[in-house]
C-alpha positions as CSV (number, residue, x, y, z in Angstrom):
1,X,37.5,-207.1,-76.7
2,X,37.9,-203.5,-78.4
3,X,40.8,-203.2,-77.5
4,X,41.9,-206.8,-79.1
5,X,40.6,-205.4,-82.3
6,X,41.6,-202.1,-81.9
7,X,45.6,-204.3,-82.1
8,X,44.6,-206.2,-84.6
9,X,44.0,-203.5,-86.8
10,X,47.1,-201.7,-86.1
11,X,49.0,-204.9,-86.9
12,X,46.9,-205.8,-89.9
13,X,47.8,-202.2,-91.5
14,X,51.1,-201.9,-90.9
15,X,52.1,-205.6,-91.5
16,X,49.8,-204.6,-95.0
17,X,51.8,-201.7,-95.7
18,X,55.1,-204.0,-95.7
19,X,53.7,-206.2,-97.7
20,X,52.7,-203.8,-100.8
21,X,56.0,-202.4,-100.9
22,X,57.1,-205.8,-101.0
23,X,55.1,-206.9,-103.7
24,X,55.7,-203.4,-105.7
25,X,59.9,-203.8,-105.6
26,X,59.0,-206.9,-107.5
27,X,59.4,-207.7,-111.1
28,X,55.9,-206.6,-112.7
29,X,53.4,-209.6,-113.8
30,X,49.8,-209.6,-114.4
31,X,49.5,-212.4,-111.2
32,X,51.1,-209.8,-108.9
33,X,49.6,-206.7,-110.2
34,X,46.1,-208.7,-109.0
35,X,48.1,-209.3,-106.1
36,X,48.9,-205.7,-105.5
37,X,45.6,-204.7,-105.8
38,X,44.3,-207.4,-103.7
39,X,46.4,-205.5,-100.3
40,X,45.4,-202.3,-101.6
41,X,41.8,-203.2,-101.1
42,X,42.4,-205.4,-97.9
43,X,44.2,-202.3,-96.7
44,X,41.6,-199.8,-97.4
45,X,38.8,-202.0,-95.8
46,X,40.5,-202.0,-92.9
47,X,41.6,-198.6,-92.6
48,X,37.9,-198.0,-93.0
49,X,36.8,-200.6,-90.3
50,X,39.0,-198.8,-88.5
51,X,37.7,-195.2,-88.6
52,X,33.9,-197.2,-88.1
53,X,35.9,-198.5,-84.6
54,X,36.9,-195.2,-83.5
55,X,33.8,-193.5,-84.7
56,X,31.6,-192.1,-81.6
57,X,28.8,-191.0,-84.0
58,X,26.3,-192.5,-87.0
59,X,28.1,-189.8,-89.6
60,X,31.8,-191.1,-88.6
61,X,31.0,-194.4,-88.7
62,X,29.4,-194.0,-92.2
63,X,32.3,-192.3,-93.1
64,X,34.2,-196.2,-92.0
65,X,31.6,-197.7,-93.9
66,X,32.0,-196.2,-97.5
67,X,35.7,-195.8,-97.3
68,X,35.8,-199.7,-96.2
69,X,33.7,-200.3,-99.4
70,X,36.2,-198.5,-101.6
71,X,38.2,-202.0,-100.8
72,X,36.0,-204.6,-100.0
73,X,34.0,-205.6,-103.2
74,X,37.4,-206.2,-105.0
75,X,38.6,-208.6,-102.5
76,X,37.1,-211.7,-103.4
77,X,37.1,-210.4,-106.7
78,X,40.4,-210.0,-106.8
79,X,41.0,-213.9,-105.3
80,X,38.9,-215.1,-107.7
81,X,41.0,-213.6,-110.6
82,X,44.0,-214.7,-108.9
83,X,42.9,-218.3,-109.0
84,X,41.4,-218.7,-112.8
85,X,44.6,-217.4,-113.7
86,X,47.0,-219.3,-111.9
87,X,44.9,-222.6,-113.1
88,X,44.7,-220.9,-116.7
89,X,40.8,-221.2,-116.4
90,X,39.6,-219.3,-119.6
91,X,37.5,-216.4,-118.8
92,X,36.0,-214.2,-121.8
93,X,36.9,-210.5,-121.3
94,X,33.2,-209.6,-121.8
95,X,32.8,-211.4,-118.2
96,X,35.1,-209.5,-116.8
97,X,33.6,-206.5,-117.9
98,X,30.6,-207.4,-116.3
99,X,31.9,-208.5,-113.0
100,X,33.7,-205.1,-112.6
101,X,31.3,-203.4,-113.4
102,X,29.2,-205.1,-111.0
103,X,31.2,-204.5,-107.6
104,X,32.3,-200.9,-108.9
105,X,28.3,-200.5,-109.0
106,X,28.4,-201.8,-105.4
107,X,30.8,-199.0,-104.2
108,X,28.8,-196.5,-105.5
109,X,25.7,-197.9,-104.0
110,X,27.4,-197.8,-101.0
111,X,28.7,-193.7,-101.3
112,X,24.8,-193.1,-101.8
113,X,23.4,-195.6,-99.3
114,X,22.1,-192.7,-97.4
115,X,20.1,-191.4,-100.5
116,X,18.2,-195.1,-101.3
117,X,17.1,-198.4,-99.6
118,X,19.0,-200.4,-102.7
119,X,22.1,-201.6,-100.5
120,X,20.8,-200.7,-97.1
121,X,17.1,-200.2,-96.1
122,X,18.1,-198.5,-92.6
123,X,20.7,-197.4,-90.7
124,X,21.3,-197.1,-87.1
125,X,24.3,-196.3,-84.3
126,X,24.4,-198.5,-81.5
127,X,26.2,-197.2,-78.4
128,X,27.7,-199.9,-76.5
129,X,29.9,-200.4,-73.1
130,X,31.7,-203.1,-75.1
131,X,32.1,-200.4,-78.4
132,X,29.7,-198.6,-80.5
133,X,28.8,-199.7,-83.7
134,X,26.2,-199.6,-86.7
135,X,23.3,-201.8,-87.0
136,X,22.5,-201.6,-91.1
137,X,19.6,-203.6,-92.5
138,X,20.1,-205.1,-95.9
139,X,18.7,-204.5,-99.3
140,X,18.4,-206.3,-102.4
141,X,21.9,-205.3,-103.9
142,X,23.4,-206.3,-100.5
143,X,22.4,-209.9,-101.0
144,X,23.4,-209.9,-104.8
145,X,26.4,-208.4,-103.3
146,X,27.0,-211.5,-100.7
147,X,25.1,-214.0,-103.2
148,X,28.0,-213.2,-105.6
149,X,30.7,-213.3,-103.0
150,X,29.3,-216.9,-102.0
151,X,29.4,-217.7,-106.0
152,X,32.9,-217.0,-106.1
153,X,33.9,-219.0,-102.6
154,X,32.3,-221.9,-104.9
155,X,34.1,-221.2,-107.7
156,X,37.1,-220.9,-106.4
157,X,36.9,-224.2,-105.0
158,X,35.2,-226.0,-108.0
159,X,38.3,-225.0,-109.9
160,X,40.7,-226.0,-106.9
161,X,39.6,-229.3,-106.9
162,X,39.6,-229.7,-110.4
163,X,43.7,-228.3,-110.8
164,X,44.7,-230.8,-108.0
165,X,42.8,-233.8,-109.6
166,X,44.8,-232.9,-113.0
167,X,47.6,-232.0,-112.2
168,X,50.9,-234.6,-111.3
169,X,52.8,-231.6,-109.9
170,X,52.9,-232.3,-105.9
171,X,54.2,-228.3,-105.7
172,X,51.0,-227.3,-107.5
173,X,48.5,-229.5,-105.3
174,X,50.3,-227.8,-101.8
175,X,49.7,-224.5,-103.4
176,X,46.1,-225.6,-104.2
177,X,45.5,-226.9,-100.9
178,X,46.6,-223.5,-99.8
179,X,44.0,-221.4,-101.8
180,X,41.4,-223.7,-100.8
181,X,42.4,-223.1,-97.3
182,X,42.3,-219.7,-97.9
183,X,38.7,-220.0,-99.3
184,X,37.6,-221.9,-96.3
185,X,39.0,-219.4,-93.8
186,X,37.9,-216.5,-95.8
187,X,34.0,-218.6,-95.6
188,X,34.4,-219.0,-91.9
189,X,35.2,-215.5,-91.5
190,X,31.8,-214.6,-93.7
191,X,29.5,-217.3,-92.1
192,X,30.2,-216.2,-88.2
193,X,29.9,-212.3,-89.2
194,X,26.3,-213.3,-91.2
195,X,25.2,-215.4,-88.2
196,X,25.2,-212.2,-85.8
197,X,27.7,-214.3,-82.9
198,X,30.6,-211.9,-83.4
199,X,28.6,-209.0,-81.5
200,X,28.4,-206.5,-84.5
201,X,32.4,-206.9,-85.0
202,X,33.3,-207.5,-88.9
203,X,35.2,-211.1,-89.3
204,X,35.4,-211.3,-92.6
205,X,37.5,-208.3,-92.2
206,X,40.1,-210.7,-90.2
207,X,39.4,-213.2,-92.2
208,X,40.4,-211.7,-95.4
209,X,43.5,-210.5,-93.3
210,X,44.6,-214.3,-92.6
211,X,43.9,-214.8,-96.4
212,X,46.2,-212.2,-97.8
213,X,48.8,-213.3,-95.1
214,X,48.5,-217.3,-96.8
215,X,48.9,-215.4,-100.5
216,X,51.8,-214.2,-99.2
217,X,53.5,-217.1,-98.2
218,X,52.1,-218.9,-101.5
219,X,54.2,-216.0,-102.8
220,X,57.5,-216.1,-101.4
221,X,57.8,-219.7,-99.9
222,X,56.6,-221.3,-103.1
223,X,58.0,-218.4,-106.0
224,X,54.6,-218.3,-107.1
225,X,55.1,-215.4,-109.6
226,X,58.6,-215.8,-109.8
227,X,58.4,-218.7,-112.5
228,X,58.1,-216.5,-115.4
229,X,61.0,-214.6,-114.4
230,X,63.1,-217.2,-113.4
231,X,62.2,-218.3,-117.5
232,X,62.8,-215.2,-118.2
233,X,66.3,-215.1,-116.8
234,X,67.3,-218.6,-117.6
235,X,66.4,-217.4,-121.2
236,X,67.8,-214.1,-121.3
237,X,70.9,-215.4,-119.6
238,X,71.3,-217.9,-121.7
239,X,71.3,-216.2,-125.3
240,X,74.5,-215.6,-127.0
241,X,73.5,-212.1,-127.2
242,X,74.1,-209.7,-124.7
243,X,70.7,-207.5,-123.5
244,X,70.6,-204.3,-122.0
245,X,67.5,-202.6,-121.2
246,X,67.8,-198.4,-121.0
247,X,64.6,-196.1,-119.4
248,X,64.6,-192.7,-121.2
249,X,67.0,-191.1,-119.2
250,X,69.9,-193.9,-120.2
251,X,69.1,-196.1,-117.0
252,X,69.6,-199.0,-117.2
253,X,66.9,-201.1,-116.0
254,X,67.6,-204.4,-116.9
255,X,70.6,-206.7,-118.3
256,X,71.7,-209.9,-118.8
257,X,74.4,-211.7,-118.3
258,X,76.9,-211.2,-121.0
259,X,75.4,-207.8,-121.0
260,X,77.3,-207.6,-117.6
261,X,80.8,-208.7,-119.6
262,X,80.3,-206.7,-122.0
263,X,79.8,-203.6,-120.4
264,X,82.9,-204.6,-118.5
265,X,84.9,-204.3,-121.7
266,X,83.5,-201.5,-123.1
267,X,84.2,-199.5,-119.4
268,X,87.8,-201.3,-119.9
269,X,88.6,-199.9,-123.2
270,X,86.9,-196.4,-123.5
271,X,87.0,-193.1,-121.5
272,X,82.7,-192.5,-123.2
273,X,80.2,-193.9,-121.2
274,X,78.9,-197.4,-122.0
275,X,75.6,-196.1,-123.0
276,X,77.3,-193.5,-125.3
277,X,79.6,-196.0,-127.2
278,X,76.3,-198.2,-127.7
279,X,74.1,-195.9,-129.1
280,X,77.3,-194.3,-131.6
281,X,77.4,-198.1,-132.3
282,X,73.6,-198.1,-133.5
283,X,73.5,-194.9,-134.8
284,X,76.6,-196.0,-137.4
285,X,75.7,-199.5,-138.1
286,X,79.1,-200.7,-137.3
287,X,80.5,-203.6,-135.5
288,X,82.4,-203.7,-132.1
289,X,85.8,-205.8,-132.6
290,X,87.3,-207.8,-130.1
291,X,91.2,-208.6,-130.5
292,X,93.2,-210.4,-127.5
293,X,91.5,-208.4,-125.1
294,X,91.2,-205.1,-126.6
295,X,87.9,-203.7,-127.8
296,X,88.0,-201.8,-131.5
297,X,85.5,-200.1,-134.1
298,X,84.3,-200.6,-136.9
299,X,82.5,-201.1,-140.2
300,X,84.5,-203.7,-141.3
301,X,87.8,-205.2,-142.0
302,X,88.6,-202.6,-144.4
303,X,88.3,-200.1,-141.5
304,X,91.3,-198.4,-140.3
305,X,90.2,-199.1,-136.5
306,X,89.9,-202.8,-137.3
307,X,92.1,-205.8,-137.1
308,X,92.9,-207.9,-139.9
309,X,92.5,-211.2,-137.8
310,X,90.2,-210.3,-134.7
311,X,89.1,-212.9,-132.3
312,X,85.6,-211.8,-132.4
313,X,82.8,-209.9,-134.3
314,X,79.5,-208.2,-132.3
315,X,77.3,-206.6,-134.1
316,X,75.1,-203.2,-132.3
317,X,71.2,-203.2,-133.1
318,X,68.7,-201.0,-131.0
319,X,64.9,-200.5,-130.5
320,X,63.0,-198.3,-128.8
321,X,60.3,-200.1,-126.6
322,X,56.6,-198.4,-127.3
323,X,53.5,-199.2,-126.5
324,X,50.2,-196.9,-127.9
325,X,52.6,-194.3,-129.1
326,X,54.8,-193.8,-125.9
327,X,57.9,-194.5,-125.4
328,X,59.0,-196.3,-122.2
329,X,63.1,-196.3,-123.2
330,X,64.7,-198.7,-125.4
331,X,66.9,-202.2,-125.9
332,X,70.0,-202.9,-127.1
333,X,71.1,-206.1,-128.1
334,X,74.9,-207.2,-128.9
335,X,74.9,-210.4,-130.5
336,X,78.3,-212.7,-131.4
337,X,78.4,-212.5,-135.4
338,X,82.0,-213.7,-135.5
339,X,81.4,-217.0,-137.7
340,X,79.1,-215.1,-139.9
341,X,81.3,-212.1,-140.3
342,X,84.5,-214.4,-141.0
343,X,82.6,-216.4,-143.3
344,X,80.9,-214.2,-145.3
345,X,84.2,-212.1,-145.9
346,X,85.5,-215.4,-146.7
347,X,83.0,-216.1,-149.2
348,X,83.1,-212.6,-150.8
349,X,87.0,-213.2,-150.8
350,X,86.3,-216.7,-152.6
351,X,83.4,-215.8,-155.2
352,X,85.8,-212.5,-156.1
353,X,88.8,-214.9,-157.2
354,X,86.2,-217.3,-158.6
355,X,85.0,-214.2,-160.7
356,X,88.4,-212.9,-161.3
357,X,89.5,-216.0,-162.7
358,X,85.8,-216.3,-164.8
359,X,86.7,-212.7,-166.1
360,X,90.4,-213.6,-167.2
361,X,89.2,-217.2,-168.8
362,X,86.2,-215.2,-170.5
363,X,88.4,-212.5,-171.5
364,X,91.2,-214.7,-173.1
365,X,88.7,-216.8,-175.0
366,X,87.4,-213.0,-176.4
367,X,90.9,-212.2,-177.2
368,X,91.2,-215.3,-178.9
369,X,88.1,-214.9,-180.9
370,X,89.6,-211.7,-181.9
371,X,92.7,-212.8,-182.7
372,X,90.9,-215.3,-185.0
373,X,89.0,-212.8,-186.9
374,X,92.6,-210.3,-187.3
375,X,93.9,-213.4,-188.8
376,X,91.4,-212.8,-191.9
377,X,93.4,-209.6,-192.4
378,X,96.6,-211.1,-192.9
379,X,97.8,-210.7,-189.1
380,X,98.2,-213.0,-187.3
381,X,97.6,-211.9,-183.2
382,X,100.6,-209.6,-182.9
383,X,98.9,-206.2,-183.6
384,X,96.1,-207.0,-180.5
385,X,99.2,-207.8,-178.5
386,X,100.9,-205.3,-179.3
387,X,98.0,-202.5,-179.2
388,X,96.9,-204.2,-175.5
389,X,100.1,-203.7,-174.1
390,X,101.0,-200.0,-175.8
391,X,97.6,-199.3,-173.8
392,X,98.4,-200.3,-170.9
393,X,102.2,-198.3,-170.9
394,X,100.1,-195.5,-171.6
395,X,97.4,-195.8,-169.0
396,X,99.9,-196.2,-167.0
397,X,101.6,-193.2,-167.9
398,X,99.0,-191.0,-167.6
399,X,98.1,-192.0,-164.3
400,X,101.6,-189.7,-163.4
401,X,100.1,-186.9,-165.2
402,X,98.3,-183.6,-163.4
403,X,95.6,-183.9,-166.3
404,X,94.7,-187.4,-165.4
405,X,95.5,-188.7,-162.5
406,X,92.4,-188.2,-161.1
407,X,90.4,-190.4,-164.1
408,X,92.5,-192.8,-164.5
409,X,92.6,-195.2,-161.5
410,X,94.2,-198.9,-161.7
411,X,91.2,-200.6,-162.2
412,X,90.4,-198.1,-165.5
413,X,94.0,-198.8,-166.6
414,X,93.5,-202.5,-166.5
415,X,90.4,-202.6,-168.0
416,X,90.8,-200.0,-170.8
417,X,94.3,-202.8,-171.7
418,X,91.8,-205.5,-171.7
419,X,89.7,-204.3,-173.6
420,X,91.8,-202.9,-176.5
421,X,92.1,-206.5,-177.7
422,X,88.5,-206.1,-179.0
423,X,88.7,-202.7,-180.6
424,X,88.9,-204.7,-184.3
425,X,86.3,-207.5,-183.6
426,X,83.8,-205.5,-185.9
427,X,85.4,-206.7,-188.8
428,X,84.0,-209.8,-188.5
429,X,81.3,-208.2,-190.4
430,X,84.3,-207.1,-193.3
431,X,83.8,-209.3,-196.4
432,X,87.1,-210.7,-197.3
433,X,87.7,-209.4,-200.7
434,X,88.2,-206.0,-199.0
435,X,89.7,-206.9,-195.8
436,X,92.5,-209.4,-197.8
437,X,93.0,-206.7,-201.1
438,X,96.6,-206.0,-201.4
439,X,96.1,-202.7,-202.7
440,X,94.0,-199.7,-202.3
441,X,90.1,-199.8,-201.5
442,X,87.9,-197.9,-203.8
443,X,85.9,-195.5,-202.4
444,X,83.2,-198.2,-201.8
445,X,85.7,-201.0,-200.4
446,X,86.3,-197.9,-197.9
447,X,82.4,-197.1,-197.1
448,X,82.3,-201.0,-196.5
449,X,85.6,-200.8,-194.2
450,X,83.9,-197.5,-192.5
451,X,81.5,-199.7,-191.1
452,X,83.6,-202.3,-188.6
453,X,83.6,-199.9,-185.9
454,X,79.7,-199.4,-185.1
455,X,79.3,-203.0,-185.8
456,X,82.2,-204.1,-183.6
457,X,80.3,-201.6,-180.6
458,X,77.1,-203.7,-181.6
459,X,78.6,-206.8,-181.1
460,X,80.0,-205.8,-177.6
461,X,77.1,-205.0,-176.2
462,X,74.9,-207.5,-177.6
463,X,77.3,-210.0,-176.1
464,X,79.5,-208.7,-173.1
465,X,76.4,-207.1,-171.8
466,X,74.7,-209.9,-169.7
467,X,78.7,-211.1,-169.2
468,X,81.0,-208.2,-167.9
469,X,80.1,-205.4,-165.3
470,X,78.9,-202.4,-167.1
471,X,81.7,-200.0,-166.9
472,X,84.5,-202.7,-168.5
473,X,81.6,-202.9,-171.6
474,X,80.9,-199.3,-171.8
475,X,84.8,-198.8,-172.7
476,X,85.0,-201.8,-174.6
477,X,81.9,-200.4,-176.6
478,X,83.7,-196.7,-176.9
479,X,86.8,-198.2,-178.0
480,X,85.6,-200.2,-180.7
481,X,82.8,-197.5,-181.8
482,X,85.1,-194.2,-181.8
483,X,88.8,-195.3,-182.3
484,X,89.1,-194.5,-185.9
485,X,87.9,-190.4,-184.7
486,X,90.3,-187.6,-185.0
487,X,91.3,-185.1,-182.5
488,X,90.6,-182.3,-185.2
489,X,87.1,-183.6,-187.1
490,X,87.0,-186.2,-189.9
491,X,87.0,-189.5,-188.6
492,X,84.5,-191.6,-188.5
493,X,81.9,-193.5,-188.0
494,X,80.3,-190.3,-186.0
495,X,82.9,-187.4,-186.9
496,X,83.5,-186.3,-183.4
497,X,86.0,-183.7,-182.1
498,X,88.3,-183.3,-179.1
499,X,86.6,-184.4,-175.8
500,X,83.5,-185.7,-177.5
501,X,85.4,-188.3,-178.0
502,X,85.7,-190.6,-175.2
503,X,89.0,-191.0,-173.4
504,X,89.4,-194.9,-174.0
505,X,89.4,-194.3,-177.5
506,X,91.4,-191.4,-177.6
507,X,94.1,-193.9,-176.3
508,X,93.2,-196.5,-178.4
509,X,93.5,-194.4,-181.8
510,X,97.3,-193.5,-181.3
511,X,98.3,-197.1,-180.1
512,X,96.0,-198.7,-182.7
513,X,98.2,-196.2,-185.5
514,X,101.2,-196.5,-184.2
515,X,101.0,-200.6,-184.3
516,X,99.9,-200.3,-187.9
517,X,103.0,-197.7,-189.0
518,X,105.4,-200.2,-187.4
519,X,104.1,-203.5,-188.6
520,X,104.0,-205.4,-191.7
521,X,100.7,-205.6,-193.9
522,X,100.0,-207.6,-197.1
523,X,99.8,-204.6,-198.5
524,X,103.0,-202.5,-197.4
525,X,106.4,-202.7,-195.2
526,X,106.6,-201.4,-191.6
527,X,107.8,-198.1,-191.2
528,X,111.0,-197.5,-189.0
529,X,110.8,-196.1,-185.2
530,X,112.0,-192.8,-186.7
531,X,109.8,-192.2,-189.4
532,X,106.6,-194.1,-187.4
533,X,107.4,-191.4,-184.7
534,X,107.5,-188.6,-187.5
535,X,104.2,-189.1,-188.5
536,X,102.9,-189.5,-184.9
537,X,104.3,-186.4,-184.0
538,X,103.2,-184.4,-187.3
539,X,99.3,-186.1,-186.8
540,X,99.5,-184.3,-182.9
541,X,95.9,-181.9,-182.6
542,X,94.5,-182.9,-185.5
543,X,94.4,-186.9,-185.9
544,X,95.4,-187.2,-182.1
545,X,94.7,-185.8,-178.5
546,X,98.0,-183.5,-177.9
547,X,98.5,-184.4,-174.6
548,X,97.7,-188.1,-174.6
549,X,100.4,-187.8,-178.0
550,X,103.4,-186.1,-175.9
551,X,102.7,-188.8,-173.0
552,X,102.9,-191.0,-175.9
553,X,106.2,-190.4,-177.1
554,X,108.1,-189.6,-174.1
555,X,107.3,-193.3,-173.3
556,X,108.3,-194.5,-176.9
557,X,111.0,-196.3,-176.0
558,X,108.5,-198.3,-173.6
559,X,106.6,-199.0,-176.5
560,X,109.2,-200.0,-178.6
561,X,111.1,-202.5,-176.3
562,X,107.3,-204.2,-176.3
563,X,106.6,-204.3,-179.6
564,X,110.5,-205.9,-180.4
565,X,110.0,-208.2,-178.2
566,X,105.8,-209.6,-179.5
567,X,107.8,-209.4,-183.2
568,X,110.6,-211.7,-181.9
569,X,108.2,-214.0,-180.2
570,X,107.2,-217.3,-182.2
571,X,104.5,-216.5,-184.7
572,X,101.1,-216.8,-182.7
């Protein structure tokens, strides 16, 4: 016989050992972390039965005893929490608590059972021919101790019956049938050690054995705790998106299936780790490009490393994974933005023509407005036509020069053109009788003149300013304000000099004077090329900006060629 239990032991161990490995190369869940610690405690009572087998004195065999009870209370526990969770039986924490506490009080009872009568009121060594043992009598926590045990056997099956009566599942009735068996062999076990037939020899011990050996084939045969990973993979594998899962040393721990592909492509296409050319990815925002194949980078299609017309568009995010302040490494997720990408550039593209053409309607009706108000002076469109385009030959122009390259980009050039059609729309505010007088103004006709350009700047802002983006109405507004300022002092409305006066209407003010020289007024002739050109030249430094006047005239015949051909055109 002691021999019989003296192999059962080894087996049990070792075949116990197996198993927790096992169950720790799983995928982590709370069901199989109970599990876990569930052998661990089966293990440790029997490694302690064990030593009270091969004890050959009281002190060795209470040795057995306490290390047996480092396991033993947390067995049924254990079972118990296996089975409310696995039937989702709500449990509040706080009772948890308490039963915890309760069989950790046990194992310390136990550890000091030689100090107090609470757990066991006497102990005694038995030599036997068959094999020595203790004989223990029992205190009061004992039988708490197997009253709650027998509480839990109840339990357990209360709850049993009550999943397979609800439930339609025939897989979840067999695996209920299972832990009821288990409950029943586990009380067998309990009832024949309590009854004193066994000889002093521990069945529950074996009992709880054959228990842990059904949890395992509840386990593996059934994929008890697999479920939640195979929904976990079904899910993961079945995003768009591909996953990868780093530890802090750049492991990778997990990933799913396009994860897979795509670090495929990535190994395809770069010399870098995978893991490096991800976190660059996440670090710089940018997208990873996929075109016939090959694998580019990049912010956008404006990027030199992109495409124009890529096949498709993934977009780099990260996370680190925390909990309490730790770090335990960090995900990466790739997810397929093509359509998104494709459209939105699409739809920038779209609204950006939509506003273009908005802009050239908006600006065409202002031009005509404008157009409408020169007519009051006796002109009829030409001089905004003409003044728009001597602008623009001189933007232009510029652009070539060392001085100005730099400021004047194409978008300034076009927009400075544009808006030189509303450098006169302050006169709107000119009475009549001194915009239309054939001859000279008086001093006060002037001071009432004086005043179109600050009310023209009012006018621009009050209107364009809700309408056009704010740097086209800042040089609209600086045009119109300052174009009637000289290089030298003396202009007006504000009297500035040199650079105080803003670019745009530096330009402006020789175009704007030139156009006047050249054309007919109701009050004088146009002046020849030759003598218009005289007086341009002669006004250089003091009326005009020397440099923007030399560009000027070595494009005169630019100028001229435009203004022939507006005066040729059908009267607007």
């Amino acid at each position: 016989m002691y021999t019989l239990m003296m192999g059962i032991e080894y087996i049990s161990i070792t075949l116990l050992i197996f198993e927790i490995i096992y169950v720790m190369r799983q995928k982590g869940s709370y069901m199989q972390n109970l599990m876990l610690l569930l052998l661990i405690s089966v293990l440790v009572n029997f490694v302690g039965y064990l030593v009270e087998l091969k004890s050959d004195s009281l002190a060795t065999a209470l040795i057995g005893v306490k290390i047996a009870y480092l396991g033993k209370p947390y067995i049924t526990l254990c079972i118990f929490f296996f089975v409310i969770e696995f039937c989702k039986v709500k449990v509040s924490d706080l009772l948890k608590g308490i039963l915890i506490a309760f069989h950790v009080l046990i194992t310390i009872l136990v550890f000091t059972c030689d100090l107090h009568p609470l757990f066991y009121t006497s102990i005694r060594y038995v030599y036997s021919d068959s094999y020595s043992h203790l004989v223990l009598g029992h205190g009061l926590f004992y039988f708490l101790f197997i009253g709650m045990t027998f509480l839990y056997f109840i339990a357990i099956t209360i709850i049993g019956v009550k999943k397979i009566r609800s439930t339609k599942d025939w897989l979840i009735k067999r695996q209920m049938f299972l832990c009821i068996a288990m409950i029943v062999i586990c009380l067998i076990g309990f009832l024949l050690f309590l009854s004193g037939c066994t000889n002093g020899y521990d069945t529950t011990v074996l009992s709880y054995f054959v228990c842990v050996q059904m949890l395992i084939i509840l386990m593996v045969h059934f994929q008890l705790f697999n479920t939640l990973s195979f929904a976990k993979d079904e899910a993961t594998d079945g995003m768009t998106e591909a996953l990868f899962v780093f530890d802090n040393d750049d492991g990778v721990i997990y990933q799913n299936k396009n994860a897979k592909l795509m670090q495929h492509y990535i190994e395809k296409h770069y010399t870098e780790p995978f893991v490096q050319v991800l976190k660059e990815l996440v670090q710089k925002n940018e997208h990873l490009i996929v075109k016939n194949g090959y694998v580019f980078r990049g912010e956008g299609h404006d990027h030199e490393d992109v495409p124009q017309s890529a096949n498709s568009v993934y977009h780099i995010t990260g996370r680190e994974i925390t909990r309490q302040g730790r770090t335990y490494g960090y995900a990466v997720l790739v997810s397929d933005e093509t359509e998104s990408f494709y459209y939105t550039n699409r739809l920038e593209a779209e609204v950006s023509a939509k506003t273009h053409e908005i802009v050239k309607i908006q600006r065409s009706v202002i031009g005509s407005f404008a157009a409408m108000i020169e007519a009051r002076d006796g002109i009829t469109g030409l001089h905004i036509k003409n003044t728009s385009n001597f602008v623009r030959i001189l933007a232009h122009a510029m652009q070539n020069s060392p001085k100005y390259d730099s400021r004047i980009t194409d978008e300034y050039a076009q927009m400075v053109s544009a808006a030189a059609q509303l450098h006169d729309i302050g006169k709107i505010a000119v009475p009549d009788y001194v915009l239309q007088k054939p001859g000279k103004l008086t001093d006060e006709e002037y001071e009432i003149m004086k005043k179109h350009p600050a009310e023209g700047a009012r006018i621009i802002k009050e209107t364009l300013g809700k309408l056009e983006n704010d740097e086209y109405v800042h040089i609209a507004y600086n045009m119109a304000y300052y174009h009637h300022e000289k290089f030298a002092g003396g202009g007006y409305p504000c009297n500035l000099k040199g650079t105080e006066i803003p670019l745009s209407a530096r330009i402006m003010a020789i175009c704007d004077v030139y156009d006047a020289l050249r054309s007919n007024r109701h009050y004088k002739e146009g002046f020849s090329v030759e003598k218009s050109v005289a007086i341009i030249r002669e006004s250089r430094g003091t009326h005009f900006d020397p440099d923007i006047t030399d560009i000027f005239l070595q494009h005169i015949d630019e100028m001229e060629a435009v203004f022939i051909q507006n005066n040729s055109s059908p009267s607007l």
